[in-house]
C-alpha positions in Angstrom: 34.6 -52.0 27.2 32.2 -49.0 27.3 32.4 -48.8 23.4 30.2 -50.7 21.2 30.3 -50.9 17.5 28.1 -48.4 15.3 29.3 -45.7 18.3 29.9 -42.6 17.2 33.4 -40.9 18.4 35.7 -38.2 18.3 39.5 -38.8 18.0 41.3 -37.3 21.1 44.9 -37.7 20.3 46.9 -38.5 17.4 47.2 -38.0 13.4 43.6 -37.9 13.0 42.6 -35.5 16.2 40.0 -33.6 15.8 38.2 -36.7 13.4 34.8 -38.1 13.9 33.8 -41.4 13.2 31.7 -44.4 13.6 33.5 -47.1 15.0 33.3 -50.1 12.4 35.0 -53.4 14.6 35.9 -53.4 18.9 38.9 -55.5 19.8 37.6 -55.9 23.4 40.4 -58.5 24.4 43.5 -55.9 23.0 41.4 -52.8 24.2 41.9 -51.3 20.1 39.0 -50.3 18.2 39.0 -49.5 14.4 37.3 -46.3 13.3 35.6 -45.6 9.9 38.1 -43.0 7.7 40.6 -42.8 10.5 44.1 -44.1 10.8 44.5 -44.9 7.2 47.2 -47.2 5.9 47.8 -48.8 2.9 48.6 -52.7 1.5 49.7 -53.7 -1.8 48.3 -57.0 -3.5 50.7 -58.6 -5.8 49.2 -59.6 -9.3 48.2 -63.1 -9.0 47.3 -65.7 -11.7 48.3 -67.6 -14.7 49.8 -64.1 -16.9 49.1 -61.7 -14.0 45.2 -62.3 -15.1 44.3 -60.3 -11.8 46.2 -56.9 -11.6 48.2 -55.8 -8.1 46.4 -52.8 -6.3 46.8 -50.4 -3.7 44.1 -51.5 -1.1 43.4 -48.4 1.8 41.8 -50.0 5.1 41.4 -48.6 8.4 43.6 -49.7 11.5 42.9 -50.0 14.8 43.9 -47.4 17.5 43.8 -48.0 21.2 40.0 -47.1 22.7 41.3 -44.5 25.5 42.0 -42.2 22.3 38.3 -41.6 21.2 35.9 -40.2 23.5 31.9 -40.9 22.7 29.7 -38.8 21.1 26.1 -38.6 22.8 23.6 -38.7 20.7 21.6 -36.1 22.6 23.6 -33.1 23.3 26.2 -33.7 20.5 29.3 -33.6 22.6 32.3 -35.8 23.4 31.6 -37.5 26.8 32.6 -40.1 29.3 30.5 -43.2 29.8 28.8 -43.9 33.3 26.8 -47.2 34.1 23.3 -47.5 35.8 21.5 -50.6 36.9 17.3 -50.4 35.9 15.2 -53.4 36.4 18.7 -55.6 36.7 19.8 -54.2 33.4 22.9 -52.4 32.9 22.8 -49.4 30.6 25.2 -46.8 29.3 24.8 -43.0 30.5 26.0 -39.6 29.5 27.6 -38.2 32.4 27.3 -34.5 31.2 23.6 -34.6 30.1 22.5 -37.8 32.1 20.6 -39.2 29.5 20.7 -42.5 28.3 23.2 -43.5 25.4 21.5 -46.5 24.2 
């Protein structure tokens, strides 16, 4: 997967379009990622305990959305980009295709 966690990306499609965010956790396996303040859902806790000691709540969490909906922000030129690979020295790094910088 070309996304790592603490990437930061925009949301192309969906609810939240528009949306930046850093992504929190990858899901490389399902190909989902989970973005900071984006897809927003909600889980009630019951009360639990001996009397309801511990109240019920509303929890808010984020959940994941499928990686082909974000794009990459690079951190050089500030736009949403695609991801291109080069090999330096044996080692594979990331790369801006617009501004051909290095992401990492």
């Amino acid at each position: 997967m070309k996304l790592k966690t603490n990437d930061n990306v925009k949301i192309l499609s969906g609810k939240d379009r528009g949306k930046t965010g850093k992504i929190i956790q990858v899901f490389s396996a399902e190909g989902k990622i989970v973005v900071e303040g984006v897809n927003k859902i909600k889980r009630h806790l019951k009360a639990k305990g001996q009397g309801q000691s511990q109240k019920g709540q509303v929890l808010e969490l984020s959940a994941p959305i499928p990686a082909s909906r974000v794009a990459l922000i690079c951190p050089k030129c500030s736009q949403p980009i695609r991801v291109g690979y080069k090999t330096e020295a044996g080692v594979k790094k990331r790369v801006c295709r617009k501004c051909k910088e290095y992401v990492d």
